[in-house]
N, C-alpha and C positions, 0 to 999 in steps of 0.2 A: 621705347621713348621715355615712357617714365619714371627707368632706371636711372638712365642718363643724367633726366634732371636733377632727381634724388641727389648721386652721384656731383653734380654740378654746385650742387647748395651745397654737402658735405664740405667740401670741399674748397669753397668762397669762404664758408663760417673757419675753419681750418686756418688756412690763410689772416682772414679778418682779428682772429685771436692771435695769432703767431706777429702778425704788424701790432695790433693793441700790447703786448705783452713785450714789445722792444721798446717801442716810446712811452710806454711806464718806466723800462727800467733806465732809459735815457734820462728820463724829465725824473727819476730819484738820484739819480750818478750824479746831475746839477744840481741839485739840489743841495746832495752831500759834498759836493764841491765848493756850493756856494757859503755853507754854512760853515765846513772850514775856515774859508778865507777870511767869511766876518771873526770868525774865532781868533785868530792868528789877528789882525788888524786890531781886534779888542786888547790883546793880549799885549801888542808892540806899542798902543795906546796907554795901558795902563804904565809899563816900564817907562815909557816916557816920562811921566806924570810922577813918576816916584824917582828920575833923575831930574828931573826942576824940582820939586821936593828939596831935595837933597844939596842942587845948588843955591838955591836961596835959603835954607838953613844956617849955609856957612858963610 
């Protein structure tokens, strides 16, 4: 019987780690998804800025 349990805890902490270690690496995959798009949105912000620049220069 007190293998069992043994065996039962193993095996929940197993699982427990294996569920914790995908929505880490979920909750980083958005993360680095999210942090591209402000990248790219900063990016297509600045080029804007430097084509009103450019029209109001001329």
């Amino acid at each position: 019987m007190g293998y069992t349990l043994l065996l039962y805890t193993i095996l929940s902490s197993k699982l427990l780690e294996q569920e914790n270690a995908r929505i880490e690496n979920k909750i980083k995959n958005n993360l680095e998804k999210a942090g591209n798009l402000a990248l790219k949105q900063m990016a297509a912000m600045k080029i804007k800025e430097s084509e009103i620049q450019v029209y109001t220069k001329t």
